[in-house]
Structures are given as structure tokens and as C-alpha cells.
C-alpha positions as MATLAB code, in Angstrom:
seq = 'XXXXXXXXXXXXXXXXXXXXXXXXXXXXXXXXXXXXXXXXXXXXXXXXXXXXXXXXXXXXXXXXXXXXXXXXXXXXXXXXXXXXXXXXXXXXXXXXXXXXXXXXXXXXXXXXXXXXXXXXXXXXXXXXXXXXXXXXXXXXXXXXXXXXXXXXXXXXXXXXXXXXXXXXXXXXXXXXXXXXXXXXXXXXXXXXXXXXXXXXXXXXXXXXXXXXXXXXXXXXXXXXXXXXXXXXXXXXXXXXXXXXXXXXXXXXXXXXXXXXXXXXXXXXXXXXXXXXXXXXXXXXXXXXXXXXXXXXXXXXXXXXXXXXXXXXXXXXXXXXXXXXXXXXXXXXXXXXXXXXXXXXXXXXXXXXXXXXXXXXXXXXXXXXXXXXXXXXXXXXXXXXXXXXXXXXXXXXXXXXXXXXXXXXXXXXXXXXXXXXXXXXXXXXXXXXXXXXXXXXXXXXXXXXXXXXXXXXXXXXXXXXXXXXXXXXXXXXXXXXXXXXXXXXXXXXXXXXXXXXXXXXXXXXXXXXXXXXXXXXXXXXXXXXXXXXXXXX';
ca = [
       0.000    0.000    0.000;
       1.251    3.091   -1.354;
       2.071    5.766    2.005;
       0.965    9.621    2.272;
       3.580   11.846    1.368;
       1.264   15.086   -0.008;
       0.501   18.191    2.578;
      -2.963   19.691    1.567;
      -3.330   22.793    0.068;
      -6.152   24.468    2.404;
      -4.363   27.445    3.309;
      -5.789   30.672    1.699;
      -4.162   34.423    1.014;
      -5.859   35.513    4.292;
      -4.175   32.373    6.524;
      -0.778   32.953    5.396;
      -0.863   36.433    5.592;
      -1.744   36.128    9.386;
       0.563   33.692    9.909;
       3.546   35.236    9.099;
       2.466   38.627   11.143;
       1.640   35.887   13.959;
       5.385   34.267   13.527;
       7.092   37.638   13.764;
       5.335   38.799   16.652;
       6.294   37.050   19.739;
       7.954   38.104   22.854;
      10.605   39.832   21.002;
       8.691   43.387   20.441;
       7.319   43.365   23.762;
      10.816   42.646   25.690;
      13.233   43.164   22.747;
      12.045   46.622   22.502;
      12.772   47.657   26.157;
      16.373   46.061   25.606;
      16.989   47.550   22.430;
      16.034   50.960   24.099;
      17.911   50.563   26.956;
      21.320   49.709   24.763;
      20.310   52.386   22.211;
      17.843   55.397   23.619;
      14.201   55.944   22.969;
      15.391   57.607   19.306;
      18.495   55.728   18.637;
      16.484   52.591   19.663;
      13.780   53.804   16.297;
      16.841   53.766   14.210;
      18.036   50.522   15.195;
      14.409   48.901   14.619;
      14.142   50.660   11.246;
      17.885   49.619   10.414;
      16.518   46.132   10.980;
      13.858   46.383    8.982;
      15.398   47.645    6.178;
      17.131   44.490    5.743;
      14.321   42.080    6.237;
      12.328   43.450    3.856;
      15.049   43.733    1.322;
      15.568   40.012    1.882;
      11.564   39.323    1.784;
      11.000   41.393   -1.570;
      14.268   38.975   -2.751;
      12.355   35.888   -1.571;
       8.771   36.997   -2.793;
       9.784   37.821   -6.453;
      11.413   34.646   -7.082;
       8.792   32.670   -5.596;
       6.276   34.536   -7.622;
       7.434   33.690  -10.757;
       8.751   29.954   -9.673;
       5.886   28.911   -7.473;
       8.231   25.755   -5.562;
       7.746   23.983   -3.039;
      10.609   24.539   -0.230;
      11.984   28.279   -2.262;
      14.372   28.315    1.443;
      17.083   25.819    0.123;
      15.086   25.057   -3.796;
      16.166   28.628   -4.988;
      19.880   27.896   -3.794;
      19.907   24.898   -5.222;
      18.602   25.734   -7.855;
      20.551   29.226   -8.821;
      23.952   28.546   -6.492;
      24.749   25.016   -6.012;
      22.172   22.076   -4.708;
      24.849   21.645   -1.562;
      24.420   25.052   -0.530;
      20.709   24.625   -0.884;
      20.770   21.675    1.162;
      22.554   23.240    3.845;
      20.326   26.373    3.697;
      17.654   23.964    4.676;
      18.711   22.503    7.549;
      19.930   25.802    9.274;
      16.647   27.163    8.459;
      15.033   24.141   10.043;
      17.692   23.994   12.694;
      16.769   27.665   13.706;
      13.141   27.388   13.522;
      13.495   24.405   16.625;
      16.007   26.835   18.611;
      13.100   29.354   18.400;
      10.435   26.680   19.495;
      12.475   26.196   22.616;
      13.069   30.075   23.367;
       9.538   31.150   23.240;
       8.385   28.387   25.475;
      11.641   29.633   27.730;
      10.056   33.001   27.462;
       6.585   31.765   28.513;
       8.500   29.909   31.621;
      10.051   33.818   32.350;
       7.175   35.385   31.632;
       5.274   33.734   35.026;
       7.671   35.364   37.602;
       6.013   38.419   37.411;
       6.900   40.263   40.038;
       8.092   44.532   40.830;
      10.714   44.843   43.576;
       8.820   46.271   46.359;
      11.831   49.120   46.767;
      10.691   50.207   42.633;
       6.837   50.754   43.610;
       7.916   53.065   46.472;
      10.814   54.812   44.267;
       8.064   55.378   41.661;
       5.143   56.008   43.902;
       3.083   53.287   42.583;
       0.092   53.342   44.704;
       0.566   50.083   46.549;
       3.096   48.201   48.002;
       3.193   44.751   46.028;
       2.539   43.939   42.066;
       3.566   40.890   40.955;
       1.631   37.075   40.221;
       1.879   34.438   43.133;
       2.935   32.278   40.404;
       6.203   33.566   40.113;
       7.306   30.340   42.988;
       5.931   28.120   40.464;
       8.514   25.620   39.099;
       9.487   26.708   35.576;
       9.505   23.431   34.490;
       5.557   23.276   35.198;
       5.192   26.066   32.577;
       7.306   24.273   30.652;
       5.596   21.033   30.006;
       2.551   22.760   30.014;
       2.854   24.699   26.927;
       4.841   22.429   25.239;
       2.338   19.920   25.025;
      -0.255   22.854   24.020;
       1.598   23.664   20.921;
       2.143   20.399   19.741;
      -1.667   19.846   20.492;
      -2.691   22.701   18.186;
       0.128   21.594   15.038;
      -1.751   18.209   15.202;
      -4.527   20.080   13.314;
      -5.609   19.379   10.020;
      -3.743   22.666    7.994;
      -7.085   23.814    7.002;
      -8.560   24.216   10.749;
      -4.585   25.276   11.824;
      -5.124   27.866    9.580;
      -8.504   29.564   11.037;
      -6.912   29.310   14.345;
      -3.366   31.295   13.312;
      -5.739   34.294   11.599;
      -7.689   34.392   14.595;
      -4.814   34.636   16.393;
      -3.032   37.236   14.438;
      -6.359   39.556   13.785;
      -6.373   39.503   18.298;
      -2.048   40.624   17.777;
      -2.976   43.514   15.459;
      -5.813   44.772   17.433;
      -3.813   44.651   20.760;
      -0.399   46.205   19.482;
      -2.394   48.837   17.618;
      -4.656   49.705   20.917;
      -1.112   49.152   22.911;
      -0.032   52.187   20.579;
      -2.485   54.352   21.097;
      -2.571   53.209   25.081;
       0.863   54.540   25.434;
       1.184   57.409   23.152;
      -2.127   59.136   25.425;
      -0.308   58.171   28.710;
       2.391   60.399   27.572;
      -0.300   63.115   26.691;
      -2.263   62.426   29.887;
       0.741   62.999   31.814;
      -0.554   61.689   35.019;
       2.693   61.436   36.729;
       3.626   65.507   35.929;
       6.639   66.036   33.966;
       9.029   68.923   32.076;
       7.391   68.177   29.036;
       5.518   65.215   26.604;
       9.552   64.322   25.431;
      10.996   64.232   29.030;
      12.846   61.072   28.205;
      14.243   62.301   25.167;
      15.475   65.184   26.990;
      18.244   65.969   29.230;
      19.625   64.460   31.695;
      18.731   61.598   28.815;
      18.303   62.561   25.655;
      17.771   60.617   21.702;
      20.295   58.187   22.674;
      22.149   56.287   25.582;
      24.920   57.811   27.047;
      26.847   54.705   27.393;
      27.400   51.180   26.203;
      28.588   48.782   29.029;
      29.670   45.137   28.117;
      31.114   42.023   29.534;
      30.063   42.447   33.397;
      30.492   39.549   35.487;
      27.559   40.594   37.539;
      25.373   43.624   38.427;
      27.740   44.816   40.433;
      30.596   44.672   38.638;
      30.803   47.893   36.330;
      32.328   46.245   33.218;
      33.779   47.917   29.937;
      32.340   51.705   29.869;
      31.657   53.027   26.562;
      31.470   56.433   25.488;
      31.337   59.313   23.004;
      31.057   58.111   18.971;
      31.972   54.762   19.557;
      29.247   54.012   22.297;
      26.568   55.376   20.268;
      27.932   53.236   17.126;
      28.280   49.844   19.112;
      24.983   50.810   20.725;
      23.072   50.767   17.304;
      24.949   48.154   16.051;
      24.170   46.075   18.983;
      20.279   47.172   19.008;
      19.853   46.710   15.604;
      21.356   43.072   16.201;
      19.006   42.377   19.209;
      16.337   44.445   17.168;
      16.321   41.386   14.512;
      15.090   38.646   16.366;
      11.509   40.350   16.455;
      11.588   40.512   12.829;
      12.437   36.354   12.205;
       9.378   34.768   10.860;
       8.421   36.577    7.692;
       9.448   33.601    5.429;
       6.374   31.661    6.721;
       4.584   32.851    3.721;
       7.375   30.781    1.346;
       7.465   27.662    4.270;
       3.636   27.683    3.469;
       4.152   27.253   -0.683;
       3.245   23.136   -0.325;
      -0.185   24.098    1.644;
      -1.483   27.420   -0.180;
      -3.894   27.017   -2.936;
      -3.316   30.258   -3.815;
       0.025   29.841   -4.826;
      -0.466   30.297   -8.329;
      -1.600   33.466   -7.880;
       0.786   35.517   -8.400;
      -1.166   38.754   -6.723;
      -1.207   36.026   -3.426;
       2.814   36.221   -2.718;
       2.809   40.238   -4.028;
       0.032   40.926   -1.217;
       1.330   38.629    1.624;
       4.807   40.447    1.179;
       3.954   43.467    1.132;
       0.930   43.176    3.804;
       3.400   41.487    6.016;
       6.497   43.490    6.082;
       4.226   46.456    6.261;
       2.291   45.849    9.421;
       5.060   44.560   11.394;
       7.413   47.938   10.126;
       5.274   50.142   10.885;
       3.745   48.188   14.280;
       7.248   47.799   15.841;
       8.547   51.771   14.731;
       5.401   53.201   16.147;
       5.124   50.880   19.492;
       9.284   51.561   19.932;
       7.994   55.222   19.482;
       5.261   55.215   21.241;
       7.097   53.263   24.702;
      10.203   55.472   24.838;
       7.830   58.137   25.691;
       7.060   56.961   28.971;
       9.934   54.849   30.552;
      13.672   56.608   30.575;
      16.253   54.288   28.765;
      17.947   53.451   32.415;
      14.902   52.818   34.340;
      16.588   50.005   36.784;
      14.165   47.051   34.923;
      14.997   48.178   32.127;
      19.085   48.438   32.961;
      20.984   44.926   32.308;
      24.261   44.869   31.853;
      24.160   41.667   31.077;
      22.991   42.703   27.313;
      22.854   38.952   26.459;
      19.984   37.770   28.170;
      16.158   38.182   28.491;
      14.008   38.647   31.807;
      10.148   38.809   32.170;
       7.002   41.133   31.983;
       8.880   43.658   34.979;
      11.226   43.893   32.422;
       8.931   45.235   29.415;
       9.377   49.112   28.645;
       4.760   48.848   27.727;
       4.632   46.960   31.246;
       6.858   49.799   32.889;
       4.968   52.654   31.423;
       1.703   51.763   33.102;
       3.345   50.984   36.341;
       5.265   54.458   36.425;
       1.223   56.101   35.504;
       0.572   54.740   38.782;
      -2.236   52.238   36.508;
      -3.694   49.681   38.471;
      -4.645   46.367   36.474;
      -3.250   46.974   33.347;
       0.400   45.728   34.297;
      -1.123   42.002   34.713;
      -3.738   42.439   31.427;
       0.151   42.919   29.513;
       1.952   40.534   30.865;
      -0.961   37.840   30.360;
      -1.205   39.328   26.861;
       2.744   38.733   26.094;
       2.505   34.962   27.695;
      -0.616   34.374   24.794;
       1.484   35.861   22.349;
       4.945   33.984   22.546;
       2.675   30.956   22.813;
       1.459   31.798   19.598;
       4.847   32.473   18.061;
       6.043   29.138   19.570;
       3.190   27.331   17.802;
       3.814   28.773   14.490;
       7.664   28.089   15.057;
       6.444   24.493   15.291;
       4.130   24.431   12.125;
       7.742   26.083   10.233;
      10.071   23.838   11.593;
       7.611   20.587   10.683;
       7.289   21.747    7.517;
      10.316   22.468    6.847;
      11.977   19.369    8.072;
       8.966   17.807    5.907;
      10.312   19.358    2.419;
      13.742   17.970    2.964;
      12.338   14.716    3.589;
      11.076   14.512    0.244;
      14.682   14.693   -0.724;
      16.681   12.126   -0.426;
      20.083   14.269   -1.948;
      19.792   15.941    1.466;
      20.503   13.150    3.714;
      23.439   10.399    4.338;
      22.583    6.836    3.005;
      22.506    5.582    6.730;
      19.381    8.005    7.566;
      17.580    7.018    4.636;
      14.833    4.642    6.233;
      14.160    7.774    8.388;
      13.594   10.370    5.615;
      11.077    8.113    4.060;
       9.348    7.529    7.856;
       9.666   11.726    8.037;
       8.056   12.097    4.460;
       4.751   10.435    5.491;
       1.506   12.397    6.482;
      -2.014   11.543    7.722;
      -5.101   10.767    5.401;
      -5.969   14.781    6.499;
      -2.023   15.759    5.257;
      -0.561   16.610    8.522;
       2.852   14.954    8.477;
       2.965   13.521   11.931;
       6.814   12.187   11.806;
       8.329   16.100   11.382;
       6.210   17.564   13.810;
       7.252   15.023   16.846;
      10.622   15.217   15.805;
      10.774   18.835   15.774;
       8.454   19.282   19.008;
      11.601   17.378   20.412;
      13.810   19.851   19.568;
      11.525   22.251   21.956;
      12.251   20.482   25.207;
      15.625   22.631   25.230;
      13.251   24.882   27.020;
      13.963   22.818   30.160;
      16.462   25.096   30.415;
      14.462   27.665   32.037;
      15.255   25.185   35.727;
      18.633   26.544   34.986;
      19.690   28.868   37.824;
      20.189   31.913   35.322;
      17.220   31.489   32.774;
      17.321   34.810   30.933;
      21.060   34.399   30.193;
      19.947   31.014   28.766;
      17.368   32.554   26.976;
      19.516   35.340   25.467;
      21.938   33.074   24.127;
      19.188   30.922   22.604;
      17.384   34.119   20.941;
      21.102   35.217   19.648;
      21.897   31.323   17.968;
      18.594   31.821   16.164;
      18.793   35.080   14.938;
      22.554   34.351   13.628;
      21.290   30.844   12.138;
      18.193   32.808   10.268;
      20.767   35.433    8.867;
      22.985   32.727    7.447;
      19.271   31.666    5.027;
      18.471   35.031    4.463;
      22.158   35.632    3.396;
      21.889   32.888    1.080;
      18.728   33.992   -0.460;
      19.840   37.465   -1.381;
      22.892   35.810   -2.789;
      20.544   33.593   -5.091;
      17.998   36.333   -6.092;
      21.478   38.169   -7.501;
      22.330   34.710   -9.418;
      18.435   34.514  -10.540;
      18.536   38.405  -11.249;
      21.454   38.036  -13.872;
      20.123   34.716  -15.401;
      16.283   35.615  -15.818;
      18.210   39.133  -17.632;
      19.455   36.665  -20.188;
      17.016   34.829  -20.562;
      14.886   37.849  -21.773;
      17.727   38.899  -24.067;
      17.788   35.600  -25.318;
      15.818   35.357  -29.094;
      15.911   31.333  -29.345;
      13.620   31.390  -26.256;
       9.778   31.121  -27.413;
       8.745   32.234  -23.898;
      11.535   34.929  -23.292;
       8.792   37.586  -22.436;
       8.061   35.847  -19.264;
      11.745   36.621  -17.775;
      11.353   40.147  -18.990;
      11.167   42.249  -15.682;
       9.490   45.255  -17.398;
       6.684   43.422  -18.897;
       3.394   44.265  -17.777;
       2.892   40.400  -16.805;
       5.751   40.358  -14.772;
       4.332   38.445  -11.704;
       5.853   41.228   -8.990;
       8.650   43.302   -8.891;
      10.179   46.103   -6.898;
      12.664   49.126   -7.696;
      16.189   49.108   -7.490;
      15.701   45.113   -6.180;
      19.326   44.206   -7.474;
      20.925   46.842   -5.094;
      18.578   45.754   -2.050;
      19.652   42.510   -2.746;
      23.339   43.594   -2.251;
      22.490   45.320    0.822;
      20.515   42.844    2.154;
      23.715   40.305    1.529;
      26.063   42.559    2.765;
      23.891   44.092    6.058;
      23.463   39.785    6.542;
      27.106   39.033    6.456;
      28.655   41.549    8.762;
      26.192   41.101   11.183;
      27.046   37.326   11.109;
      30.306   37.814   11.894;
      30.032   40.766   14.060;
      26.625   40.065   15.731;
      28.207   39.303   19.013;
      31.678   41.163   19.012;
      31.022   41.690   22.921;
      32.221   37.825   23.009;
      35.913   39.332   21.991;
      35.915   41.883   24.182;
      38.596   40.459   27.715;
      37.589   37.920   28.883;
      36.479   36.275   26.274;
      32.927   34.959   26.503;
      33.427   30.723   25.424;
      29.079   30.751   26.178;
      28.856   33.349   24.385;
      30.823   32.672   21.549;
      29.332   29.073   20.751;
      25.825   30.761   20.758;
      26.756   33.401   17.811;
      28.955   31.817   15.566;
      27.855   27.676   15.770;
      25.474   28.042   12.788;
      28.321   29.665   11.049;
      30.504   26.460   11.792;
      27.709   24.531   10.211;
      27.355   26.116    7.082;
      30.834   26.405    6.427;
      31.599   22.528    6.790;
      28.695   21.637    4.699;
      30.394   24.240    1.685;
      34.126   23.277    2.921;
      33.064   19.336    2.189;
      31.694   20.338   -1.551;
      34.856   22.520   -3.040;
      32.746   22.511   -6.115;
      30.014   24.675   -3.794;
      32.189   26.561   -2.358;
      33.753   27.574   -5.535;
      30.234   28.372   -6.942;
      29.369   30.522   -4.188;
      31.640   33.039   -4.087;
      32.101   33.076   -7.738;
      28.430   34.377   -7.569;
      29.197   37.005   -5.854;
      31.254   39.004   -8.911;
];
């Protein structure tokens, strides 16, 4: 009897649209953003985010034009494949899938943080919060309770026929857009409102603050310890650099709408990957610039939850700059309503890191190029699905992958957490390196193809015909930039891990994906060769 090896194509414009905005937003605006302003300043901390930006949607308008016109299943590693070298697609693949778990594991981590909710009683009577305790009486709660708890929910939900999966994921993005929008608003009339009197509605881009951080401190051994002190030019450099670095992690997760290609029945649409690309970068720009905005008007950059100088880690809801604003309005209420809000929506994010990472794994199991002979028995196991097209094999094995989110029992969680956040984000720049590098490869060849009379169908390449799938200006230069923003922030993500003494932790977390990649290429000369050659 012949096995199930075919996902089902349920998923409409509207699902996929939602589901990438879903992906994207997890707990990374609503604690990156206090983080990023703390490193940065309320305006240096805008320029970081929009920095950020700039580069994800140069690599999404990369990825959405190819996949337009070459509707493929898998685009991640078939468009490298294809246009570089099939070994360089391969390993695109598994980083992408190998990132994609690491995030499973860190938003369930940040759900586990998230629970110890609780203000330091000193803070409240600094601030003049109006009584003497706010915090959950969770917060005594055994991590790993939270833990197993929400691991089990998100592998629940993935078990969901697509179709169903997919109703769920716009519901849950349409409640995201609603809630950052009204979060927004909520904090941009607190700084109107003014309840807690102050100079002016810019106070905390004023003096003794101002658009950006004073300082940049790295490499502390412990809050006490006062670390390296940077000033002057260089601090506010290595302070953007450095946001826009911790800044990216909230923008991983547009490239659902390509991981959904074997499941969209719109696919062949061509308006369906114009719309979701545009749709998608555009909500979360503009959300994250205008809630980064809209926070920094409220909470100064070293407000002492705010002020880690431990840069590489992640703490909970105390912690959040939209959290921090209501508690320093003296707000009753609302500081729990957020926090409860942020725990639904890295569950979210976790879930759809799950449907990604299944999926994923799923599309290289229908190759068997892509893995050793001895693994081969597996593949085919992996490549199955259920009579409703849910393949079962990838999703357990990459649910797996999540229980590195037992880490939170660790005695220092949000360092854990940090590093986790930083392995993903480096491990997602490597794929979105590579696709920028093959949209220059398919940029060049579709340009000959359109110059080339023998072809019957040469119009079709042509990228200033009329019925030209989708196209953006200046996309060959964007695709440079994108490359080029991709690579140095590889290698010079972390650079605090150089800085004496040198960070071992902290250096396996940045650069192992790098490692990866670069043994895969350094085994195939012939890849490696091909690669760079692309480049000129």
C-alpha cells in the first residue's frame, strides 16, 4: 500500500498572511524593545528597529519575487539549489530548520520567564506606585511546570488538520494587530495624559537623557561589577549596532509565507505572494517603529528594569518598557492584562515556530540528496503524512527539539534565553544571506534569458513586462544590501564575546550556525567555488 507523502493545500491568502504577522510577533517586540532601548535610547532605539527592517524586507521582496514567478515547493534551500549550487541549498535547509526548533524552545523559555512576574517592592515606592506589592503568586511556580505545560499545548494545536490550523493562526493574528495597535495608542495618550507631571511630553528624550544612551557597558560579570564603559562616537555606534542586532530577532518569521508554498492554494496566484509580502512586512514595520515610538515616551532608557548589563539575556514582563509605562502612571490592572497578553502571544509564536520547523523538516524529507545513506529509512518515515495531510513524523521530531526549554530550571534562565534568541537570529541570517545571494544569481540569469531570441517564452523573464508576476525598484541593489547588512552582522553580531575575557558561552551561541554552514560548503569545493564566484 502506497504511504501519504502530499501536505494539503487548504491554506488561503488571508491564513498565510496572518501567519507570518503571527510568527514575527512574539515576545521579542514586547521585551526586545525595552532592551533595544535601553542599549540604544528611545530615538536611537527607532533607528536601530528601522535599520533592521530595512534588511528584512530587502531580503523578503528577494524571496517573494522569485517565488512569484517559480511557485516551488521549499523556495528556502530550492532557490539555492537551484541558482547557487544544490549543496548550498541543502545546507540552507537545515539551518533554516535547525533555527526554527532553537526558536520553538526560546519562546516556550520566554513563557517559563514570563510567570515570575513580580516589581521589587523598593521600585513601587521609588516610583510612587500606589501600593506596596505587584507581581503574580505564580512567580514560585517551578518553571519546568510552565514548561511542560505549553509544550504539550503547541504540539496539540500543530496536530490540526492545515485547514482548521489555519482559522486558528488568523484568529490569532487579527487579536495581535488589534492589541499592538490599541497598545499604541494606550501609550502614546499616557504620555499626553501625563498623570505622573513632567518637564514636558519628550521628558525622556530630553536631558539628563536625551535621543540616545549615554553609554554602552559590556562584559560584566555581575550587576555589580561595572564592566567595559563606553562612550562618546563609539558608544553610540556599538549601541546601534548592537540594538539593531538584538532588534532582529523580532523581525524572524516573515518567510512563513514561502514555508507555506506546499499548503497554499493560492500559490499560483501571483497577486497572493505580491500581497502577503507586502501586507506582512508592512504591518510589522510600521507596528514595531510606532510601538518603539510610542514606549520610549514613557519609561527613561535606564529605568533600573529596564538596565541589564548583562545585554545577552532576556528577563520577564517587569522587564517590558509597555509593562513599565503603566506601572510608572501609577495604573492599576493593566500591568497584569500585559503581561498575560505577552505569555498568549509567545505561545502563539512558539506554535507557528512548530508548524515552520515541521514543515520544513517535511520538504527535505522529500529529498533524499539531502541526507546520508545511513538516515535514509528515516527520511522516508519523516516524508509520510495523515489521510488529512498533517505529516505527523516532522512535527514530533521537531516538538523534540523544543524540550531545550527545560532550560528555564537553569539557575540563570534569561542568560539562557539570550543566548538561545542570539543562535537563532545568527542561524536565520545565514538563510536570508543565502537567499539574497541567489535572487542576484536569478537576477542576472532571468536578464538573459529575456535577451535571449531562441527562447519562445523569453517575455516571461522580462522584468518590465506588464505580466511580470511582482517586482520592486532598485531590487538588485537591495539585494546587495541585504547580503552585505546579513554578512557583517554574522560575523560581528556578538563582538562583545571578543571583548577580555572572552565569553566561550557566548561565543558558541553566535557563531555555531556559522561552523555549520561552512563545513557543509568546505566538504563540496565545487560549492564553495560556486558561491563566491556568484558574488562578482
Amino acid at each position: 500500500m502506497t504511504r501519504r507523502t502530499v501536505l494539503s493545500a487548504d491554506l488561503k491568502e488571508r491564513h498565510v498572511n496572518m501567519m507570518a504577522f503571527s510568527a514575527c510577533i512574539g515576545f521579542g517586540l514586547f521585551l526586545q524593545s525595552g532592551k533595544v532601548i535601553y542599549i540604544c535610547g528611545p530615538g536611537l532605539a527607532v533607528v536601530a528597529f528601522a535599520l533592521a527592517a530595512s534588511v528584512m524586507w530587502s531580503v523578503i521582496a528577494c524571496l517573494g519575487e522569485m517565488t512569484a514567478l517559480f511557485p516551488v515547493q521549499g523556495p528556502l534551500f530550492e532557490f539555492p539549489g537551484r541558482f547557487i549550487d544544490e549543496a548550498v541549498g541543502y545546507a540552507t535547509g537545515w539551518i533554516s530548520w535547525f533555527a526554527w526548533t532553537v526558536i520553538i524552545g526560546a519562546e516556550v523559555l520566554a513563557v517559563a520567564q514570563l510567570w515570575k512576574f513580580r516589581f521589587d517592592p523598593q521600585y513601587l515606592m521609588d516610583i510612587g506606585y500606589p501600593e506596596s506589592e505587584l507581581g503574580w503568586s505564580t512567580e514560585g511556580y517551578s518553571p519546568a511546570v510552565w514548561v511542560f505545560l505549553f509544550l504539550i499545548l503547541i504540539g496539540l494545536i500543530n496536530l490540526l488538520p492545515v485547514r482548521q490550523y489555519g482559522q486558528l493562526e488568523y484568529i490569532f493574528g487579527s487579536i495581535k494587530i488589534v492589541f499592538i495597535s490599541g497598545l499604541i495608542v494606550f501609550n502614546v495618550v499616557l504620555s499626553a495624559l501625563q498623570k505622573v507631571p513632567h518637564a514636558n511630553h519628550f521628558w525622556t528624550w530630553n536631558k539628563p537623557w536625551g535621543f540616545a544612551s549615554n553609554s554602552l557597558v559590556i562584559h560584566p560579570s555581575h550587576d555589580v561589577d561595572p564592566g567595559v564603559v563606553l562612550k562618546g562616537e563609539q558608544g553610540h555606534f556599538l549601541s546601534l549596532w548592537t540594538g539593531i542586532a538584538a532588534g532582529l530577532f523580532s523581525f524572524v518569521g516573515f518567510e512563513t509565507i514561502a514555508i507555506t508554498a506546499a499548503e497554499n492554494k493560492d500559490l499560483e496566484k501571483h497577486e497572493t505572494i505580491k500581497l502577503a509580502t507586502k501586507k506582512t512586512m508592512l504591518r510589522i514595520t510600521v507596528l514595531y517603529l510606532l510601538a518603539t515610538f510610542a514606549g520610549g515616551l514613557n519609561v527613561p532608557y535606564d529605568d533600573p528594569n529596564l538596565v541589564n548589563i548583562q545585554i545577552n539575556s532576556i528577563r520577564a514582563g517587569q522587564n517590558s518598557v509597555f509593562v513599565l509605562a503603566a506601572v510608572r502612571n501609577h495604573l492599576r490592572g493593566w500591568p497584569s492584562v500585559l503581561n498575560g497578553f505577552f505569555i498568549f502571544s509567545a505561545t502563539t509564536s512558539g506554535i507557528n515556530a512548530l508548524y515552520n520547523s515541521s514543515r520544513l523538516l517535511h520538504a527535505l524529507a522529500s529529498i533524499p540528496e539531502a541526507w546520508p545513506l545511513w538516515l535514509q529509512n528515516s527520511r522516508r518515515r519523516l516524508e509520510r503524512t495523515t489521510s488529512r495531510g498533517v505529516p505527523l513524523g516532522t512535527v514530533t521530531v521537531s516538538w523534540c527539539f523544543g524540550l531545550i526549554s527545560f532550560l528555564a530550571v537553569k539557575p540563570f534562565p534569561a542568560v539562557v534565553l539570550g543566548r538561545i534568541t542570539n543562535n537563532s537570529v545568527v542561524s536565520e541570517l545565514i538563510s536570508y544571506a543565502v537567499i539574497c545571494l541567489s535572487y542576484i544569481q536569478f537576477y542576472h540569469r532571468i536578464k538573459a534569458a529575456a535577451e535571449d531570441h531562441t527562447l519562445e517564452n523569453r517575455a516571461a523573464f522580462n522584468r518590465d513586462d506588464k505580466q511580470y508576476p511582482y517586482r520592486t525598484h532598485g531590487q538588485l541593489f537591495r539585494a546587495y544590501y541585504g547580503l552585505t547588512f546579513c554578512i557583517l552582522l554574522i560575523l560581528f553580531n556578538n563582538w562583545r564575546a571578543f571583548v577580555t575575557p572572552f565569553s566561550v558561552p557566548d561565543f558558541i551561541a553566535s557563531y555555531i550556525g556559522v561552523s555549520l554552514l561552512s563545513r557543509s560548503l568546505l566538504a563540496d569545493a565545487k560549492a564553495l567555488r560556486r558561491s563566491l564566484l556568484s558574488l562578482l
